[in-house]
C-alpha positions in Angstrom: 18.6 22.9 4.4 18.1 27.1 4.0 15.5 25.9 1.7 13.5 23.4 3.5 13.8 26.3 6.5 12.7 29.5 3.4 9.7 26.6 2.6 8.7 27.1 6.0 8.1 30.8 5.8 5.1 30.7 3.2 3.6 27.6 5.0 0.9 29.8 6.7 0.1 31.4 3.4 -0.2 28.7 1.6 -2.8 26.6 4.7 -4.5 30.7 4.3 -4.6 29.9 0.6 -5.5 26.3 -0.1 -6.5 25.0 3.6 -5.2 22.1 5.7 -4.2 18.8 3.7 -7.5 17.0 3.3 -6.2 13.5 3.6 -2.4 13.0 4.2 -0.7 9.8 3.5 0.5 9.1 6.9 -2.3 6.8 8.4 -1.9 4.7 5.2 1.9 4.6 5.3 1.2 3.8 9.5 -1.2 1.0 8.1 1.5 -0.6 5.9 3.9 -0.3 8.5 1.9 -1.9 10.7 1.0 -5.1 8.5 4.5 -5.9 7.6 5.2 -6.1 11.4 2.3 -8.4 12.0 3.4 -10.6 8.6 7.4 -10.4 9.8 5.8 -11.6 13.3 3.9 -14.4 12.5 7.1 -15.3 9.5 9.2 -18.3 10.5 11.8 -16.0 10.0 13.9 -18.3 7.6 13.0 -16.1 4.2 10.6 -12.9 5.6 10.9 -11.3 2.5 9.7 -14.6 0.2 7.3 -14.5 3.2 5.9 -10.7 2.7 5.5 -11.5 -0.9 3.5 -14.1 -0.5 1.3 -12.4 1.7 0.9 -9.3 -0.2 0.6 -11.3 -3.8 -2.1 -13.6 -2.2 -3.9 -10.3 -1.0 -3.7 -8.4 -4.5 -4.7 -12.0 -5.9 -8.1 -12.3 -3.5 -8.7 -8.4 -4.3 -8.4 -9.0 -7.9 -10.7 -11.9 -8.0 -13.4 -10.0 -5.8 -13.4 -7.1 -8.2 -14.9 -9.1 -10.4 -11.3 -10.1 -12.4 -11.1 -12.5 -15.3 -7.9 -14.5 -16.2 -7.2 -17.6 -18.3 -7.5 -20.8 -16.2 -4.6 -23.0 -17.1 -6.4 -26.0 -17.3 -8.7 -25.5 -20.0 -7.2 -22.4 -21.4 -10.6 -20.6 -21.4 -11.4 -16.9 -20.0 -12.8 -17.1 -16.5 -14.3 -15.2 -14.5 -15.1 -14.8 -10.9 
């Protein structure tokens, strides 16, 4: 703890030096915080961490295909792409 409190002495030197953080992590963290409530809300409560992870892998799945992805299609074993 003295040196999380001896951290706090050079803070005002250090905003003088390099500025205020541009872009902090909080509002994403909030953001995260605030889909997994919505997906634990609308879960049917029997499994809600099968049901995050099939929320989030369905998500990373749709962003992967919109960013123009490719992947083998396991029907005809040839490269696709979106």
């Amino acid at each position: 703890n003295k040196l999380k409190y001896h951290l706090l002495n050079h803070v005002s030197y250090w905003i003088e030096r390099f500025g205020v953080l541009a872009k902090s992590h909080v509002e994403e963290e909030e953001a995260m915080n605030s889909t997994i409530s919505l997906q634990l809300e609308h879960s049917n409560h029997q499994a809600p961490s099968k049901d995050l992870a099939y929320h989030f892998a369905s998500f990373e799945g749709f962003k992967f295909v919109i960013q123009d992805g490719c992947w083998v299609d396991p029907i005809t074993n040839l490269l696709t792409t979106s």
